[in-house]
N, C-alpha and C positions, 0 to 999 in steps of 0.2 A: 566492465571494469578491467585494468589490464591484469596479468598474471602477477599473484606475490602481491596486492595493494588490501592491506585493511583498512579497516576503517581509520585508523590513528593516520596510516603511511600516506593518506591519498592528501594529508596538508603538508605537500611537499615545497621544498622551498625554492629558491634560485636555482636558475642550469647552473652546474657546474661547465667551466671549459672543457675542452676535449672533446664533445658531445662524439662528435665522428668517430674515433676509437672506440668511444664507452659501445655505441651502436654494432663495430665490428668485433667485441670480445667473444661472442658466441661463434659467431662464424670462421673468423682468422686464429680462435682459441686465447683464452684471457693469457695473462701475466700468473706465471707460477713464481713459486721463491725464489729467487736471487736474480730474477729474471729483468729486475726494475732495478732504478735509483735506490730505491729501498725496499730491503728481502723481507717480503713478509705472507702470509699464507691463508687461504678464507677453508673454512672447514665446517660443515661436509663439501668436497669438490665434484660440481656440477651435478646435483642431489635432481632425483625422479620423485613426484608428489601428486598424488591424487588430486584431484578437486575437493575444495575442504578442509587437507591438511595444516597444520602445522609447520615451521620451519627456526630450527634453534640454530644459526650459522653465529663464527667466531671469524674477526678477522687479527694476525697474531702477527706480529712485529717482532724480527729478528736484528740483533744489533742494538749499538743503541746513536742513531745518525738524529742531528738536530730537527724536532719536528716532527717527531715518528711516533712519540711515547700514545698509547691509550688514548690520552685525554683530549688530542689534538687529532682522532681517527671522525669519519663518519661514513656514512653508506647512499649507494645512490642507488634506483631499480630503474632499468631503461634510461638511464639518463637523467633521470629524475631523483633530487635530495631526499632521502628518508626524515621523517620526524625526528629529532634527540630522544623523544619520550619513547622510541621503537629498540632503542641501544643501552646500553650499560658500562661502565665500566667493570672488567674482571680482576684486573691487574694493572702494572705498569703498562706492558706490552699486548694486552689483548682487548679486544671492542666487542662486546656481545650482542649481537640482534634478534630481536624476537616477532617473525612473523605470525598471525592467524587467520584461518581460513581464508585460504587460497585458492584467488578464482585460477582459470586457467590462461597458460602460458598469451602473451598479445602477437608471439610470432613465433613459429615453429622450429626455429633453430635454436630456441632456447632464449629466456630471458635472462639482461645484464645485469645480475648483481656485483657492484663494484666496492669495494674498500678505498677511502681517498687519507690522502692526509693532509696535514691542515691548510698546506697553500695549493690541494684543489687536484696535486697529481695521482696518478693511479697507481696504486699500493698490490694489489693482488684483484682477480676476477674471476667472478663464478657464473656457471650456465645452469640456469634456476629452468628444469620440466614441470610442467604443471597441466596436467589432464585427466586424462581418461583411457581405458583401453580401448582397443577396436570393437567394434560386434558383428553381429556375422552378416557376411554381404548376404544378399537376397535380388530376386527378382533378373536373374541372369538370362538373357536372351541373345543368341548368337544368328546368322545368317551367314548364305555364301553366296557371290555373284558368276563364278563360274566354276564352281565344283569341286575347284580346286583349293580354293584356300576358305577361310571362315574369322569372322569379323565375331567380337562379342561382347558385350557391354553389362555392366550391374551399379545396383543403387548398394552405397557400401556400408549403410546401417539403418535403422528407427530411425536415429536422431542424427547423425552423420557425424559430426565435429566433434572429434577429438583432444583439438589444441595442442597435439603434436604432430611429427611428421610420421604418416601412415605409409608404409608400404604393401601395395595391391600386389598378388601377385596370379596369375590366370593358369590355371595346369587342366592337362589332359590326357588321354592316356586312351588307348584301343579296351574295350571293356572288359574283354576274356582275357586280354595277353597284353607282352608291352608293357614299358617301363614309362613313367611320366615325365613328359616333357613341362616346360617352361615357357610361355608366350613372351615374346621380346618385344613385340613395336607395341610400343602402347599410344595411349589418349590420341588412338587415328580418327574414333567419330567422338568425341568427349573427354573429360578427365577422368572417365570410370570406363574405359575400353582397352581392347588388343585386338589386334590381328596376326589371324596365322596365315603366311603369305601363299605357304605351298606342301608339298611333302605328305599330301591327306589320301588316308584312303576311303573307297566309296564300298558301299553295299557291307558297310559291319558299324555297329556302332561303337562311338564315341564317350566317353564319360568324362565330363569339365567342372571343375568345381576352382573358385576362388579364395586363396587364403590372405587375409591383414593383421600385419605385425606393427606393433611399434614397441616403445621403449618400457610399457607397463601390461603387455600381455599380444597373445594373438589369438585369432578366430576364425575357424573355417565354412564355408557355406553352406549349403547340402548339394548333391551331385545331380547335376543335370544328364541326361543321358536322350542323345539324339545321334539319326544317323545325317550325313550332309544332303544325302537325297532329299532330306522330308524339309528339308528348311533354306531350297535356292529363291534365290529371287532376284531381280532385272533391276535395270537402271529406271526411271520414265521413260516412257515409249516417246520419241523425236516425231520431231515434224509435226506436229498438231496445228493442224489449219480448219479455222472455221470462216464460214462465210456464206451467205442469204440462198435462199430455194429461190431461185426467178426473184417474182413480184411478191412471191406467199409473206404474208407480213408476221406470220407467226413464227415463224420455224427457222432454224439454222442450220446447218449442213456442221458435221464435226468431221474429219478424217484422222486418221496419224499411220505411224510406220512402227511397225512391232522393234522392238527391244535386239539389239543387233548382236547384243553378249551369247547370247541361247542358242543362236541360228542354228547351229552344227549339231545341238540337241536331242533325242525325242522327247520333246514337251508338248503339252496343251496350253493355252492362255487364254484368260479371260479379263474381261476389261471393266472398270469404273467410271462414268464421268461426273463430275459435279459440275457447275453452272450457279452463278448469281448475277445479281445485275447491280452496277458499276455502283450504287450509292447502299451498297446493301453490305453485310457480316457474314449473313446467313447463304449456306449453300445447298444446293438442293442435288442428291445424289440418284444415280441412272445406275441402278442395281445388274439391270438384264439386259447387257450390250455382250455378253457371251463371249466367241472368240471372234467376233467382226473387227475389222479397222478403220470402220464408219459407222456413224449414228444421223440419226434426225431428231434435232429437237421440237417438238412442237406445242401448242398452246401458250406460246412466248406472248410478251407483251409486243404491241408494234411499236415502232420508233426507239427503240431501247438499246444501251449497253448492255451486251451479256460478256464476262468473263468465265472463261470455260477453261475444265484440268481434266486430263487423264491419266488412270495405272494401271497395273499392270500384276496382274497374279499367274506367274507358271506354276503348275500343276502336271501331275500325272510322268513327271520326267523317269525313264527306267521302270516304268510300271509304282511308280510309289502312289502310296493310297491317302497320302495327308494331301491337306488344302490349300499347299504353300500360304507363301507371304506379300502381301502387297509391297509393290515398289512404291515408294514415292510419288507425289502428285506430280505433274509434269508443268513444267514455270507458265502460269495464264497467258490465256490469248484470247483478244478482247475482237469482239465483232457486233456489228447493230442491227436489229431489225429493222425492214422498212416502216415507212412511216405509214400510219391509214389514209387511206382516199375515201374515207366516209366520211362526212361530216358530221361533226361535233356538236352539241348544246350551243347555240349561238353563231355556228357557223352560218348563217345566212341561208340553208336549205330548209325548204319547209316540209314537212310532214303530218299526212293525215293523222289526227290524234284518233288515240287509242289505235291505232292500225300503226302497219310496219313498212320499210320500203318496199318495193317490188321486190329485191332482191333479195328481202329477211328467210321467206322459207328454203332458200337455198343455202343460206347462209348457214340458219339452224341444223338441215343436213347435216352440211360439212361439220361443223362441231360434232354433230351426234356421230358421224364417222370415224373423226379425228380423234373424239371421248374412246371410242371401242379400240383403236391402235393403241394410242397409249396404253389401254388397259390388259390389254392382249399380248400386243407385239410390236413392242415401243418402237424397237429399235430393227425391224426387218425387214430388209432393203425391198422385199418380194409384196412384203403387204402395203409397203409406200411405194412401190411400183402399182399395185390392182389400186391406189387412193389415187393416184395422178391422172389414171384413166378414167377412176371414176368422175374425177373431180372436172377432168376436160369434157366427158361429154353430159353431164349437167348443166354445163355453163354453155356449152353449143347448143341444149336442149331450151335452156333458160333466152337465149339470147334468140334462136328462132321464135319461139314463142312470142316474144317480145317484138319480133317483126312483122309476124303474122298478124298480130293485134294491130299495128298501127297501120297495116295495108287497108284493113276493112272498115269501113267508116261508120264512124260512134254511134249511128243509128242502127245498124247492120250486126254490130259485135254480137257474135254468137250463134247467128242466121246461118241458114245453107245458101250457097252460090247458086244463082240457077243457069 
């Protein structure tokens, strides 16, 4: 419900005109005494109220111009006619209203309680607060992308919403020494951030805490305390190209190009990739790609869409001993497995039942080889180097054999040559 509406208020009756005005009094500042056609005053002026409160406002007619007495006053909230049964008479010259429990404000500039008289013009205006105070921000997390400046973001309560207008404001300070500073650029990654562009120094820590005020109280956070070393971190690593092993029907090839911010650095990096395939949610994540700038996927499906991401965690910069912070996923890039040259249930090839094709035990091999990499050393270029070898001469060994057999005649298979 909006700010200021009991239960009586909310049968309210016809717009009055004006609507546009009524809408700018909070903003542009209402009409005080002698300021209108007719001098008259609403009291309390532009009154702060909890949620739940109360509200006793007078609206008082100075003079006595045709049309202005009491009896011919009424009230509007946002625009909106208040009930007669919410008003009184005091006097000749005065209108008494009686709000209860009071939700909070419908827009943060303040709500329009207006004083009209009887052909509808505005008499006097008041900016009606109705909320809450702030509470204390929490969950503050800051990063730096090159050492130089630091980004930092908080959630700014339990319950957030105040119903008035809150001011965040971000400070920080050298922890031993130094006077606090102020964060200026705000809402750069959200409407609960800042950034500090430049001016930082390294190798001593920092203490950041955020304080919110508004018109019914203020709250401070508790102190975060980091130094800029222990919390850098990169853009997406560029250039991520995937694309097929040869003919291998299972497997992808991933590359990318390290993170260009750091270069000048001593850092270490290590990488993440995730992978899912085109009609899928779920992503499957490659833990132990270390600090390579290639991977192999394997055990893939054949014939498939895979969409693949990579990030990107510096570490160890200046000797520091935390775990950094991962970058960001890097924007997918979509590549397909080959298709199988096996055939299928119903493809038209036939097969000894219960028996496998000629090619199965080699096949099962390569699985039970391909099972140990993955589980090993998913991602190492040196042991997908000793599989490719292996892999070639099985299949020259496979494929001899295969020739040998059909050189000696089906009576013969197995005999010695004389």
């Amino acid at each position: 419900m909006p700010a200021g509406r009991s239960g009586p208020a909310a049968q309210s009756a016809r717009r009055p005109p004006l609507l546009l005005p009524l809408l700018l009094l909070c903003v542009l500042g209402a009409p005080r005494a002698g300021s209108g056609a007719h001098m008259a005053v609403i009291s309390p002026q532009d009154p702060t109220l909890l949620i739940g409160s109360s509200l006793q406002a007078t609206c008082s007619v100075h003079g006595d111009p045709p049309g202005a007495t009491a009896e011919g006053l009424y009230w509007t909230l946002n625009g909106r006619r208040l009930a007669p049964e919410l008003s009184r008479v005091l006097n000749t010259s005065t209108l008494a209203l009686a709000l209860a429990n009071l939700n909070g404000s419908r827009q943060q500039s303040g709500d329009n309680l207006v004083c009209h008289a009887r052909d509808g013009s505005i008499l006097a205006g008041s900016c009606l607060y109705v909320g809450l105070p702030p509470e204390k921000p929490f969950n503050i997390s800051c990063w730096s992308k090159n050492m130089k400046d630091l980004t930092c973001r908080w959630t700014p309560g339990a319950h957030g919403e105040t119903f008035l207008h809150t001011n965040y404001s971000l400070k920080y300070k050298l922890r031993w020494y130094g006077q606090d500073n102020t964060c200026e650029e705000y809402h750069t990654v959200g409407p609960h951030s800042c950034h500090i562009p430049k001016d930082l120094a390294l190798f001593t820590p920092y203490e950041i805490w955020v304080e919110a005020t508004n018109r019914l109280g203020s709250a401070r956070s508790d102190v975060l305390t980091l130094d800029i070393l222990d919390v850098v971190t990169t853009d997406p690593p560029p250039d991520v190209h995937v694309s097929r092993v040869g003919g291998l029907e299972d497997q992808l090839s991933v590359r990318w190009v390290s993170p260009p911010a750091l270069k000048d650095f001593l850092f270490q990096a290590k990488y993440q990739i995730r992978y899912r395939v085109e009609d899928s949610v779920d992503w499957k994540v490659v833990d132990d790609v270390s600090n390579q700038t290639s991977c192999r996927l394997a055990g893939l499906k054949p014939g498939t869409v895979y969409f693949v991401q990579v990030r990107c965690n510096p570490f160890g910069i200046y000797g520091s001993k935390k775990a950094g912070i991962w970058s960001e996923w890097s924007h997918p890039t979509a590549a397909s497995t080959p298709r199988s040259e096996r055939p299928g249930p119903g493809g038209g090839a036939c097969e000894p039942r219960g028996g496998e094709p000629s090619s199965g035990p080699v096949r099962r091999e390569l699985k039970q080889f391909l099972g140990w990499l993955k589980k090993h050393a998913y991602c190492s270029n040196l042991s997908f180097r000793l599989y490719d070898q292996w892999r070639a001469w099985m299949q020259k060994t496979h494929k001899t054999r295969n020739q040998d057999e059909g050189i000696l005649p089906s009576g013969r298979r197995g005999t010695t040559r004389g």
